[in-house]
C-alpha positions in Angstrom: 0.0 0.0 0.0 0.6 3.5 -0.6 1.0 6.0 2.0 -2.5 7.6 1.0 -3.6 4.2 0.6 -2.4 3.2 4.1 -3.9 6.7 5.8 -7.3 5.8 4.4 -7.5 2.3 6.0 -6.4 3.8 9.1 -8.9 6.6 8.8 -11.8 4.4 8.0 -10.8 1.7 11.0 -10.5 4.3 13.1 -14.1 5.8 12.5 -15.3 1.8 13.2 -14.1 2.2 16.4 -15.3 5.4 17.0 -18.8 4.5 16.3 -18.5 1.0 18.6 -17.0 3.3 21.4 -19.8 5.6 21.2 -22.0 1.8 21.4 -20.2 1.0 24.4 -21.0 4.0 26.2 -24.8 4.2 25.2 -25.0 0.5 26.8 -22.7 1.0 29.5 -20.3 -0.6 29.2 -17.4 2.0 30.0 -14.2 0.3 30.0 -14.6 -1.1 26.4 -15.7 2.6 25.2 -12.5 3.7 26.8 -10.6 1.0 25.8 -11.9 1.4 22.4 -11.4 5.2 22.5 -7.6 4.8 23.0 -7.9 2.5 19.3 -9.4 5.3 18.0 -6.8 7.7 18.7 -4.5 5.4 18.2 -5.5 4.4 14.3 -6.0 8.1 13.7 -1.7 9.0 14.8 -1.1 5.8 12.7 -2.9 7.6 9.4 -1.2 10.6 10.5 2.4 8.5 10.4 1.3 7.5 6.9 0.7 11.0 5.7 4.1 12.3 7.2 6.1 9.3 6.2 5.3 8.9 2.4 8.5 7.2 1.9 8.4 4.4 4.5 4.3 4.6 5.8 4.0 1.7 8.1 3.9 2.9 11.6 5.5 1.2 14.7 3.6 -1.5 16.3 3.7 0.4 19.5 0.3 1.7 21.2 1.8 4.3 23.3 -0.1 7.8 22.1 2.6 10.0 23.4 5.6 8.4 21.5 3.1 7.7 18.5 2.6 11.7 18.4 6.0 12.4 18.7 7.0 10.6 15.7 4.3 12.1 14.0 6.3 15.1 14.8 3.3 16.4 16.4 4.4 19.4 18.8 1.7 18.8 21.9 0.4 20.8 24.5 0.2 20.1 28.2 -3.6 19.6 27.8 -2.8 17.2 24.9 0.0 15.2 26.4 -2.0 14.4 29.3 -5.1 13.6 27.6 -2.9 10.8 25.9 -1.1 10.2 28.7 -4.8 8.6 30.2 -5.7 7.2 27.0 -2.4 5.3 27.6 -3.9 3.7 30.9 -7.2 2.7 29.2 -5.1 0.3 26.6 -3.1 -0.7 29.9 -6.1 -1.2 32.4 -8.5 -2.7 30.2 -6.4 -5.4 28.9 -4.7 -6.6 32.2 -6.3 -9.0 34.8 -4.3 -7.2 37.3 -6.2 -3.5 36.1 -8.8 -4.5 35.6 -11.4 -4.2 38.9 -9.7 -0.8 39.7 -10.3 0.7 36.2 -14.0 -1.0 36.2 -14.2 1.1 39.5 -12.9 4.1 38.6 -14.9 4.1 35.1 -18.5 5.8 36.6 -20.8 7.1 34.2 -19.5 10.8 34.8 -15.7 9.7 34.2 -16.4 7.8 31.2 -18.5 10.9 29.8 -15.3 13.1 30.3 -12.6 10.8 28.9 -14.8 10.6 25.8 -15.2 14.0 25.6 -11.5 14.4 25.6 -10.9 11.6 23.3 -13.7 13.4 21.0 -11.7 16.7 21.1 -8.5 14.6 19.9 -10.0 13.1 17.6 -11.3 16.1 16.0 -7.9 18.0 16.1 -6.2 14.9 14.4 -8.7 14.7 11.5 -8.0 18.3 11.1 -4.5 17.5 10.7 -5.4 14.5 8.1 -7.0 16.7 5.4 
């Protein structure tokens, strides 16, 4: 693939996930939205790597959002960094047996609301950055 080719699939996964986080939330079930809310971040820096790195497009197989922006030569914010920075510990908390009954605790209704808020206003900002 392409690098355009390669930012599209990215794109379009990425708006999947997206729409099965939003799911997730409607039902309740707020560690998957989160958890799927970090993939959709996640796909989005991916398309972005693509878009930047026409010459060698496949991005690391890493999840970490921080070090995924940063070879996207993204310049971030405080607000931004720690936004990603607690995306980082849904993919982390959500995946581990060991996480898992703290971050079911901590993920209330009201917290789950706010992450995806913040994940939203990512989101938006990175598609910005994809056109």
């Amino acid at each position: 693939m392409n690098n355009i080719d390669l930012m599209n699939y990215w794109i379009e996964s990425s708006d999947r996930d997206y729409e099965s986080m939003k799911k997730n939330f409607e039902t309740k079930q707020y560690t998957w939205a989160l958890f799927i809310g970090h993939l959709t971040i996640e796909k989005l820096l991916k398309a972005l790597y693509a878009k930047v790195n026409s010459d060698s497009p496949y991005p690391p197989k890493i999840h970490n959002l921080v070090i995924l922006a940063e070879r996207c030569k993204i310049e971030l914010d405080d607000k931004k960094t720690t936004i990603l920075m607690t995306c980082n510990s849904f993919n982390i908390s959500a995946r581990y047996e060991d996480y898992k009954n703290e971050f079911y605790i901590r993920c209330t209704e009201e917290y789950t609301s706010e992450q995806i808020k913040n994940i939203e206003e990512v989101r938006t900002w990175l598609k910005e950055m994809l056109i």
